[in-house]
C-alpha positions in Angstrom: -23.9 -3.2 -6.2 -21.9 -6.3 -6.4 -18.5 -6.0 -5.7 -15.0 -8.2 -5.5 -12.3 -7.1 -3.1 -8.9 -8.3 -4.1 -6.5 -7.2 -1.1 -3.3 -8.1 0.3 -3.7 -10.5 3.6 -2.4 -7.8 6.0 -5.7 -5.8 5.7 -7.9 -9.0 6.5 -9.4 -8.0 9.7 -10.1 -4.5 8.8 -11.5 -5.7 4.9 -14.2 -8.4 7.2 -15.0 -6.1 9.4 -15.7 -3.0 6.8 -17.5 -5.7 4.5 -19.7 -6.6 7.4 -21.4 -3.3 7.7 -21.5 -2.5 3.7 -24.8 -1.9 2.1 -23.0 -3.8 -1.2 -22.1 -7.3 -1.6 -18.8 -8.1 -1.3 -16.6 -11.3 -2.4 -13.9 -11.1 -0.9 -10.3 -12.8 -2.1 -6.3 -12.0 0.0 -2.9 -12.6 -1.4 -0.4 -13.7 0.9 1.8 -10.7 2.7 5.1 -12.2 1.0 4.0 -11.4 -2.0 5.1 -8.1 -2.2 8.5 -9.1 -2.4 8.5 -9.2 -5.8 6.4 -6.7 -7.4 6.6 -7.9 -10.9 5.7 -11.1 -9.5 3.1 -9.5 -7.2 1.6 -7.5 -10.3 1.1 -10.5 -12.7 -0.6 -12.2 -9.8 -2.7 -9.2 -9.4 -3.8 -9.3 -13.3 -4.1 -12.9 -13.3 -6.8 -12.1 -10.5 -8.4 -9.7 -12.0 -8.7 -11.8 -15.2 -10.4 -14.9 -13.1 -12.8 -12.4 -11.8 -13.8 -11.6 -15.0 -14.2 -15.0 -16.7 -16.4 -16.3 -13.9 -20.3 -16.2 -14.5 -21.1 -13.3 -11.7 -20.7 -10.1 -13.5 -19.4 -7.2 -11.3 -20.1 -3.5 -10.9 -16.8 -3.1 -10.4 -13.2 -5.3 -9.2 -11.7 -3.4 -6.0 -8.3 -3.8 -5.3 -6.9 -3.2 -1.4 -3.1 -2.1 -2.9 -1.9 1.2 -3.1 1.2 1.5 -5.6 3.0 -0.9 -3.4 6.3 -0.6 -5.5 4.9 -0.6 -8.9 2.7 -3.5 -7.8 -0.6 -2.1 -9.3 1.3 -0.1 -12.1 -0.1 -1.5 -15.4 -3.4 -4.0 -14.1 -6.6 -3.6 -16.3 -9.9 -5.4 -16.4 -11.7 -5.4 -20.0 -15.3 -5.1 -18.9 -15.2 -3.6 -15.1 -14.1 -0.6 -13.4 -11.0 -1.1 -11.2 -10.9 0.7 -8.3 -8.1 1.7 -5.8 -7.2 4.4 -3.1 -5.1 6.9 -4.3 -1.8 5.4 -1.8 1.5 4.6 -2.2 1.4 2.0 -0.1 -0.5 0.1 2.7 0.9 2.4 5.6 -1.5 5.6 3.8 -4.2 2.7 3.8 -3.7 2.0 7.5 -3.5 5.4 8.7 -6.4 6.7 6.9 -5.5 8.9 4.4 -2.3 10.3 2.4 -1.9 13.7 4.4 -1.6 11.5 7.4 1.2 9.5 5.9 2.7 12.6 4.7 2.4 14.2 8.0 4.0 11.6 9.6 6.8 9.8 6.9 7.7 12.6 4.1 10.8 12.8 6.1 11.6 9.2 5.9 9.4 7.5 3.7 11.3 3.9 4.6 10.6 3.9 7.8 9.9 0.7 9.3 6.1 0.0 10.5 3.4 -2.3 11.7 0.2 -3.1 11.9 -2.1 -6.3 13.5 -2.4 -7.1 9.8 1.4 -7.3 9.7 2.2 -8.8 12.8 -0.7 -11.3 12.9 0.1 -13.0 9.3 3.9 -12.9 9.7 4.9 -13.5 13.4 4.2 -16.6 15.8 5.3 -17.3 19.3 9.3 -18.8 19.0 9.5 -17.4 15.3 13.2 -16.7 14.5 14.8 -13.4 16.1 15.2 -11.7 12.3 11.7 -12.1 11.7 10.6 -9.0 12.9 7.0 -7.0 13.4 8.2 -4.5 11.6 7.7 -3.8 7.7 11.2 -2.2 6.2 8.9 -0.2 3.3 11.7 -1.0 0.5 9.8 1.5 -2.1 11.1 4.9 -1.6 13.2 5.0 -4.7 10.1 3.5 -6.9 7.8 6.0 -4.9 10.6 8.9 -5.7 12.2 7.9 -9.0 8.8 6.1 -10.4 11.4 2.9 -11.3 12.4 5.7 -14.3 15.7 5.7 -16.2 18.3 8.4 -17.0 17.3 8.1 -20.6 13.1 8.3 -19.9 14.0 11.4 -17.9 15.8 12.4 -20.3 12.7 12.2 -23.4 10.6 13.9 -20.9 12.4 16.3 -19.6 15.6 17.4 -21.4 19.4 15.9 -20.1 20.4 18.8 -18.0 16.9 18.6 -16.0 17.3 14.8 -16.3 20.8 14.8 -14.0 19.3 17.4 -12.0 16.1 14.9 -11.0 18.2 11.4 -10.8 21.2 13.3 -8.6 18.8 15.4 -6.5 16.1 12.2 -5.8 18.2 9.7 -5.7 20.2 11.5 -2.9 17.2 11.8 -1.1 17.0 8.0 -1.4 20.5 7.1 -0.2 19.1 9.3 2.6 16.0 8.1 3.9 17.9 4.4 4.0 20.9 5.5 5.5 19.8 7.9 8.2 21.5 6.3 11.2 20.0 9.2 13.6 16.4 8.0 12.5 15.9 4.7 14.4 12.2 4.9 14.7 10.1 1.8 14.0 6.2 3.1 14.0 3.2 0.5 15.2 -0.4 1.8 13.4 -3.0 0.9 16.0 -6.2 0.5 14.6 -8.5 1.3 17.4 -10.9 -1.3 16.5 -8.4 -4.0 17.2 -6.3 -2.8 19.8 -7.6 -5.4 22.6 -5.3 -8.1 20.3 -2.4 -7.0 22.4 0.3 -6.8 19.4 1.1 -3.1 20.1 2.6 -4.1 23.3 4.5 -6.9 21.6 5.8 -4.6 19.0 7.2 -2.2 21.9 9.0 -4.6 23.5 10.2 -6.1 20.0 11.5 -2.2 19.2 13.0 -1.5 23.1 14.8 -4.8 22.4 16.3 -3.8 19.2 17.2 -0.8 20.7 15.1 1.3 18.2 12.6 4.5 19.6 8.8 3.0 19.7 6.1 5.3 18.1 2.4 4.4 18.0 0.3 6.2 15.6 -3.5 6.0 15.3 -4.7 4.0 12.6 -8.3 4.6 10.8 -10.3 2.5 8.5 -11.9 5.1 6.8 -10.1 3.9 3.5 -11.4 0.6 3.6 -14.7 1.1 4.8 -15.4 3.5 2.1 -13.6 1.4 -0.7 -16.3 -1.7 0.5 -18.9 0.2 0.8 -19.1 2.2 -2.5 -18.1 5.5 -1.2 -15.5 6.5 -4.1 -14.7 10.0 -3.7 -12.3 10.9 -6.7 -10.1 12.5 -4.0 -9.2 9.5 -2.3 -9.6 6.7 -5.3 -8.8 6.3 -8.5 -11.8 5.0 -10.0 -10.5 3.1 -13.9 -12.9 2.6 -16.9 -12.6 -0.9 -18.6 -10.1 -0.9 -21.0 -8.1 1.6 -19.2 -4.7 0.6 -16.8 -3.5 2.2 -13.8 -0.6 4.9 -14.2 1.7 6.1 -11.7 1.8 9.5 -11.2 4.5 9.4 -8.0 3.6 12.6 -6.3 1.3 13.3 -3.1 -1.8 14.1 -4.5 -3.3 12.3 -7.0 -0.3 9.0 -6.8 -2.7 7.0 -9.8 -4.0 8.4 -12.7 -5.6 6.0 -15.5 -4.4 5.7 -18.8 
């Protein structure tokens, strides 16, 4: 097959070295890590990608995208003549851990919690960078990831009112939660095995000790990507979308994308 990767910049090592060993070919394309901070923004670059992709001469067997929902990022992109596909994730920290029940396992209680990666602290930290710009990524998503950026009113069509103050009161506590929790000061480092001779582990510990916050380390896995690169799109794990069709949100821990 001939494939094109679209990813965001903090999965570059892992994307190379997964693209390396793949049987397909693989173009290969990053957006910068700051654009997340926008995700309409981040979206429309997304589609505007996509779109390129398509318009150039190479035909492809199908456009693969290194996002999981990433804040209603991916919510909404199409192609017209290839398959999209992504890994059922709600954000990059499932992606870097391996799989969602290890991201559930390890953040359903706090789904904000701040992490890291190489990815992340390679593209966004230097030697003498200002003290506020820290390793470690404050997630930001937990009420799109909870809510699904729904209002009162859709809840409301859907659901009926009563059910519809129950969701918005109930959630959105949870929310306020999750950000608030002054007990939780965890910040969490994802070590990749593959690159854990870089040495940014131990630069994230002594970022967290300084900061006064608890240190975890987790182990990462690249299972996610290697499989995306390489073709191996179990319906379990990715959302694979016919040509014509968008990405849904379905904002739950199963299935997180559906196509519509």
């Amino acid at each position: 097959m001939i494939l094109k990767l679209i990813a965001c910049e903090v999965f570059y090592r892992e994307a190379c070295l997964s693209i390396a060993t793949s049987p397909h070919r693989v173009d290969v394309e990053f957006t910068e890590k700051g654009a997340h901070n926008d995700s309409a923004k981040l979206r429309a670059l997304l589609q505007e990608k996509i779109d390129a992709a398509e318009a150039a001469p190479q035909p492809w067997d199908a456009i693969l995208l290194g996002f999981g929902l990433c804040g209603n990022s991916t919510v909404g992109l199409a192609a017209r003549k290839s398959r999209l596909v992504i890994p059922r994730a709600h954000d990059c920290c499932t992606i870097f851990l391996g799989s969602r029940e290890k991201f559930r396992e390890h953040f359903k209680d706090n789904p904000s919690l701040p992490f890291s990666s190489v990815g992340y602290a390679e593209r966004g930290w230097t030697e003498g960078s200002p003290a506020e710009h820290s390793f470690f990524h404050e997630p930001g998503t937990t009420t799109n990831f909870l809510l699904g950026d729904k209002t009162w009113e859709q809840y409301g069509e859907q659901y009926g009112e009563e059910n519809a103050r129950y969701i918005m009161e109930t959630l959105g506590a949870s929310v306020d939660h999750s950000l608030t929790d002054q007990k939780d000061n965890r910040v969490v480092f994802i070590q990749v095995p593959e690159f854990s001779h870089l040495g940014y582990a131990e630069r994230a510990r002594a970022e967290a000790e300084a900061s006064g916050r608890k240190y975890v380390e987790l182990p990462g896995d690249m299972r996610l990507v290697r499989k995306l690169v390489h073709g191996e799109w179990d319906p379990e794990e990715f959302l694979v979308v016919q040509p014509g069709r968008k990405i849904v949100g379905v904002y739950d821990w199963d299935r997180v994308v559906t196509e519509g």
